[in-house]
Z-matrix of the N, CA and C atoms (Angstrom, degrees):
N
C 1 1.465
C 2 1.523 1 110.96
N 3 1.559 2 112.23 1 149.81
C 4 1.487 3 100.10 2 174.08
C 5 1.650 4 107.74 3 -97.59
N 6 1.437 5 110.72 4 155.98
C 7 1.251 6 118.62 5 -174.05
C 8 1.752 7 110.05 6 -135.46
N 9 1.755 8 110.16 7 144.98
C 10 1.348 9 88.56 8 176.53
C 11 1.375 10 93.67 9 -169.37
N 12 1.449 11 100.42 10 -171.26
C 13 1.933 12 103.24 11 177.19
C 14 1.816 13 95.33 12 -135.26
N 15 1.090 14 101.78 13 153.57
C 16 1.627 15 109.65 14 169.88
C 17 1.490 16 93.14 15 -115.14
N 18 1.809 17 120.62 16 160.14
C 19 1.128 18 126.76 17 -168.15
C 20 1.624 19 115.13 18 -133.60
N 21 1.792 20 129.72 19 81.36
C 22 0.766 21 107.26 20 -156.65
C 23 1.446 22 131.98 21 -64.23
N 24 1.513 23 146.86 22 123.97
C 25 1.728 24 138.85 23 -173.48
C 26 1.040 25 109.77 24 -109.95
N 27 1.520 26 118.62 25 3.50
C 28 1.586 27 115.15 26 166.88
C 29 1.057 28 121.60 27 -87.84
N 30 1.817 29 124.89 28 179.89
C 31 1.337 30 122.90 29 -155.07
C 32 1.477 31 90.80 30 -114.71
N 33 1.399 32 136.36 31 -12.33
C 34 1.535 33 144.21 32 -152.61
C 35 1.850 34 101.34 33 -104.77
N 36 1.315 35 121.59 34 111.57
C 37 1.349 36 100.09 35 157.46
C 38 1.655 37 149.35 36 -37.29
N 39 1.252 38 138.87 37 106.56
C 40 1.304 39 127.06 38 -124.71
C 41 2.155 40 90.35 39 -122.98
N 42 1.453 41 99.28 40 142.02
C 43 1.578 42 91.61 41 168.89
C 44 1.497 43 101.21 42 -151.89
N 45 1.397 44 113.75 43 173.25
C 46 1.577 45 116.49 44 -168.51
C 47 1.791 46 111.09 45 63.54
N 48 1.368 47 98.73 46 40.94
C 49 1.712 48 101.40 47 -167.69
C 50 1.122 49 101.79 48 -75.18
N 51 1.359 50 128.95 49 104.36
C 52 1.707 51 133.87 50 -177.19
C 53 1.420 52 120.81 51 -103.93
N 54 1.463 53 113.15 52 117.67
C 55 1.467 54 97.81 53 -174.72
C 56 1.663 55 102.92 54 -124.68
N 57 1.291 56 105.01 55 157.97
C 58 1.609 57 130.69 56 -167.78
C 59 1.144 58 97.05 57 -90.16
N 60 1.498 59 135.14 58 141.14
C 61 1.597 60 133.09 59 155.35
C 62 1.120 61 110.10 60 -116.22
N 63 1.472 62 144.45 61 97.98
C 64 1.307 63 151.21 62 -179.08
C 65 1.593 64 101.29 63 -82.28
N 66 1.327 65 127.07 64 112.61
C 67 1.185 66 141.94 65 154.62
C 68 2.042 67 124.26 66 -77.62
N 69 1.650 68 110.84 67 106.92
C 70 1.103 69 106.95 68 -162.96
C 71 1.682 70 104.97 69 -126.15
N 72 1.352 71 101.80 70 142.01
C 73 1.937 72 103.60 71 -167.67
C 74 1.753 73 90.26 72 -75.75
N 75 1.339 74 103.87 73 -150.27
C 76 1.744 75 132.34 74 -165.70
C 77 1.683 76 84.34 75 -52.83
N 78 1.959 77 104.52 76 -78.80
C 79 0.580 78 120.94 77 -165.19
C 80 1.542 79 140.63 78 -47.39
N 81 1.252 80 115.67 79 -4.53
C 82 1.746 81 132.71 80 -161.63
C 83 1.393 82 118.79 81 76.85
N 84 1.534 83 116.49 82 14.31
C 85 1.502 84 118.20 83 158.41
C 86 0.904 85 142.08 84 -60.51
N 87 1.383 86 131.93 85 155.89
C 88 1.532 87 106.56 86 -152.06
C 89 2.016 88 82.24 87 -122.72
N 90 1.583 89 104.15 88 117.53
C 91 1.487 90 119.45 89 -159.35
C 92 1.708 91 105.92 90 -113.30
N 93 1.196 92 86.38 91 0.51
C 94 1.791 93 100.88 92 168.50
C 95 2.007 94 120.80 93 160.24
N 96 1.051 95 93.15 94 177.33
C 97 1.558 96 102.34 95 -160.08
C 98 2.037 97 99.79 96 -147.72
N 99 1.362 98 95.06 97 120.10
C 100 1.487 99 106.59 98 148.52
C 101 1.494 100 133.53 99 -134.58
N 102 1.083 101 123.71 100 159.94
C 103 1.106 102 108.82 101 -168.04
C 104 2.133 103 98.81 102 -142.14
N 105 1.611 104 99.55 103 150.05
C 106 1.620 105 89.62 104 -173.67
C 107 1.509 106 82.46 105 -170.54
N 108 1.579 107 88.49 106 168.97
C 109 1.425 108 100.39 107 166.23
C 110 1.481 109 143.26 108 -132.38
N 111 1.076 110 128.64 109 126.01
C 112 1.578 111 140.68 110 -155.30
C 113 1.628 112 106.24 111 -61.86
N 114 1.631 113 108.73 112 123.78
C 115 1.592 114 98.80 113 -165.25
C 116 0.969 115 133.39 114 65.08
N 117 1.341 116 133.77 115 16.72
C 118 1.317 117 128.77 116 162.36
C 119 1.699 118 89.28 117 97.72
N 120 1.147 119 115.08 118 154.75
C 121 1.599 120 145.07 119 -163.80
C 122 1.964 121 91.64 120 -80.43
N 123 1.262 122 103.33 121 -36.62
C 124 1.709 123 84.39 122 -176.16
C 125 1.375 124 111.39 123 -140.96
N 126 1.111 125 124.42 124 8.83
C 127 1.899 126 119.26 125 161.82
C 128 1.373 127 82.11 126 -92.37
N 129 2.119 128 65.09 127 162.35
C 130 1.550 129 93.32 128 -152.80
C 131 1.564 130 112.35 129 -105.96
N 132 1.053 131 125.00 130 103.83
C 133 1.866 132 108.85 131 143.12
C 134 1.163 133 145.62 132 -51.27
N 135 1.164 134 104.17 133 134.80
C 136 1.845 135 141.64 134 -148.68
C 137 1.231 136 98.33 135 -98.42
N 138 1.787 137 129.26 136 121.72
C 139 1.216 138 128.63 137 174.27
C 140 1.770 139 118.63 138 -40.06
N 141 1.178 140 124.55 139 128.42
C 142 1.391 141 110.21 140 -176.71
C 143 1.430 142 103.60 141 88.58
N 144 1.323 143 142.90 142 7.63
C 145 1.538 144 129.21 143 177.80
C 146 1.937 145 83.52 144 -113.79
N 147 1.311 146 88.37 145 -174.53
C 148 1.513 147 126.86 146 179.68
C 149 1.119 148 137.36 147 -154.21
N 150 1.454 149 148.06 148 141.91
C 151 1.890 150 146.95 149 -146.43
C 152 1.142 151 86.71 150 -160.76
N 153 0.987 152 94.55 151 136.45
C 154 1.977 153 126.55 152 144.94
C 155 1.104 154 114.42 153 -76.67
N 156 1.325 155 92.65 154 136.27
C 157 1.792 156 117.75 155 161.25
C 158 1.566 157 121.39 156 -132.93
N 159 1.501 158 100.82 157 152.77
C 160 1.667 159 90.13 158 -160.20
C 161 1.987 160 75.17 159 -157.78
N 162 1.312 161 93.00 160 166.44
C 163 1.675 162 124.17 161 -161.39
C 164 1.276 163 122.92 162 -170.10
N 165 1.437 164 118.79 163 169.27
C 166 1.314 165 110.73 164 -177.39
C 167 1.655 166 107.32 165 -87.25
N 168 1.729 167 140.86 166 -173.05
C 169 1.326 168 145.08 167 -177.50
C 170 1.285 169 92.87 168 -120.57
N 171 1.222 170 155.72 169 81.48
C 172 1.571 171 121.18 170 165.58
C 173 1.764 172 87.65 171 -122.10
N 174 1.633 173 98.91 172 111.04
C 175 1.632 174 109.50 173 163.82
C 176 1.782 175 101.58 174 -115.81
N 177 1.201 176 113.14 175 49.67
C 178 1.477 177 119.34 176 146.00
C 179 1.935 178 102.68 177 44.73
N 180 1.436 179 94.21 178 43.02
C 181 1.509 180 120.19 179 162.46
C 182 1.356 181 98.84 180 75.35
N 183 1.227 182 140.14 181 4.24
C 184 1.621 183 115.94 182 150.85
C 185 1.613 184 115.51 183 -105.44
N 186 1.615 185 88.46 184 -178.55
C 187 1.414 186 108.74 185 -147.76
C 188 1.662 187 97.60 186 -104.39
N 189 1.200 188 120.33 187 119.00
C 190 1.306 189 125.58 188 163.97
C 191 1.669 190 115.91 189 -52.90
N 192 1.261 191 120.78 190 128.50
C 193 1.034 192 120.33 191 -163.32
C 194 1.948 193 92.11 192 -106.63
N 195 1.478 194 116.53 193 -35.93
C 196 1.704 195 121.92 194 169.26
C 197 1.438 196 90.94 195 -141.10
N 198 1.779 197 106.05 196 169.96
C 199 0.954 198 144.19 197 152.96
C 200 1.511 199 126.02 198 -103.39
N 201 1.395 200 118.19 199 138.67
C 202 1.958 201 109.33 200 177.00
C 203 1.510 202 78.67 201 -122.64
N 204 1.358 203 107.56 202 155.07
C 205 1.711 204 118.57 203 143.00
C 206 1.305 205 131.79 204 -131.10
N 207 1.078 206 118.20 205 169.11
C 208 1.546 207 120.56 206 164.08
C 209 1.375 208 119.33 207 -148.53
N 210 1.190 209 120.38 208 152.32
C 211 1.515 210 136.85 209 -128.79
C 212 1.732 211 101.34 210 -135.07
N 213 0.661 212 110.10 211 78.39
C 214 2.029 213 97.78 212 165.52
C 215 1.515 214 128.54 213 -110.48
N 216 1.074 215 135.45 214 138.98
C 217 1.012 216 129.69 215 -173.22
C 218 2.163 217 121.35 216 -132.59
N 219 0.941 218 104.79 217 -175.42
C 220 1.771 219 91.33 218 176.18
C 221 1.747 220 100.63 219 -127.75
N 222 1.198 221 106.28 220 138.98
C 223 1.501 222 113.11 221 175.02
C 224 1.742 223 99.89 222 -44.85
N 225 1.559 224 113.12 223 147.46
C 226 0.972 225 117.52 224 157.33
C 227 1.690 226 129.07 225 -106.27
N 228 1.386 227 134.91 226 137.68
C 229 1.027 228 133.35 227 -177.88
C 230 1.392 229 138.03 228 -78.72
């Protein structure tokens, strides 16, 4: 399974925090893709807090050699 933390550094309360997991071999290929969201899809993170996110691994029997991510989220009100 993948596991992780997002780290909030903004000053804006943040919710729908969605992050990308790009799975890449030796080479910088991109050998799979998940995507989920930290804390639940709509509570909110608090400037200075942090959530876990976690997912399933299935890269169709290879082995991630790195991970990249990216993180977006929507201001909260």
């Amino acid at each position: 399974n993948l596991e992780g933390k997002v780290f909030h550094e903004g000053t804006v309360p943040a919710k729908f925090v969605h992050v990308n997991v790009i799975a890449l071999d030796e080479k910088g290929t991109m050998i799979g893709l998940h995507d989920t969201y930290a804390r639940g899809a709509q509570e909110v993170l608090k400037p200075g807090e942090s959530a876990r996110f976690h997912g399933p691994s299935a890269f169709g029997g290879l082995t991630p050699a790195k991970f990249e991510y990216q993180v977006d989220a929507v201001a909260a009100k």
